[in-house]
MARDRENTI-80060 format. One record per residue (C-alpha): z, x, y. Coordinates in steps of 0.1 Angstrom, whole numbers, plus 5000, padded with zeros to 4 digits. Example, Ala and Ser with C-alpha at 12.3 -4.5 7.8 and 13.67 -1.06 7.14 Angstrom:
BEGIN
507851234955;507151374989;
# end
This chain:
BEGIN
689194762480;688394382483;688394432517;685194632514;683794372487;684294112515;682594332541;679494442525;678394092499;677793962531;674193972545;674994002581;677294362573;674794482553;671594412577;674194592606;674794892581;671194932575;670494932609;673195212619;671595422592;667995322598;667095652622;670395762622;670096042647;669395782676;672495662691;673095262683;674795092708;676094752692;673194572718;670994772700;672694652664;672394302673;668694312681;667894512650;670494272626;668993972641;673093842652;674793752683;676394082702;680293902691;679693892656;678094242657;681394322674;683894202648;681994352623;681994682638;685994642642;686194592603;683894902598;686195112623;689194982605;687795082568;687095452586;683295352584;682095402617;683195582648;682995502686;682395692712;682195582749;678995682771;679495462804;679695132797;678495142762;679795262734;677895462710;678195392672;678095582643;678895602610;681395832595;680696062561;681995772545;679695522561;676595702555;677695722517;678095332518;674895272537;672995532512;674095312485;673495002497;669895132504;669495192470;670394842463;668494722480;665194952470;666194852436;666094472443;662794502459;661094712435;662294432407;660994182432;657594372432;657494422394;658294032390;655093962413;652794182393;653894042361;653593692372;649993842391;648793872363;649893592334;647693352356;644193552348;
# end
């Protein structure tokens, strides 16, 4: 269990979760998940061996890529963690408005 605290209460996991779930019938290579996560292709890499090893994602080779997705498991996590974050943001948003408008 705290290995799953330590993988997602990290921003880099969570931006690469998002992104495997963000249109999650394309296929994601872990190019792909760099570009969208904003990380280098190695650290996109070890994080992708912690998901595989938590039963998170799968791998499945096309060529020289390999194709990434995310188990049942995964797509709970990444569900949830979308949540989170909608929640944040629409407390970020409230915060504004209230703020907005003490200043009239």
């Amino acid at each position: 269990m705290d290995k799953i605290i330590d993988i997602f209460f990290k921003e880099k996991p969570a931006l690469v979760l998002l992104a495997l779930n963000k249109n999650s019938d394309t296929e994601k290579t872990v190019s792909c998940l760099a570009k969208d996560a904003n990380c280098v292709f190695a650290h996109v890499t070890n994080i992708l061996k912690a998901f595989g090893s938590e039963k998170i994602t799968t791998f499945k080779k096309e060529g020289r890529n390999k194709i990434i997705s995310l188990t049942e498991k995964g797509k709970q996590l990444a569900a949830l963690l979308e949540q989170m974050v909608n929640v944040e943001r629409s407390i970020k948003t409230s915060e504004t408005e209230v703020k907005g408008g003490d200043d009239k």
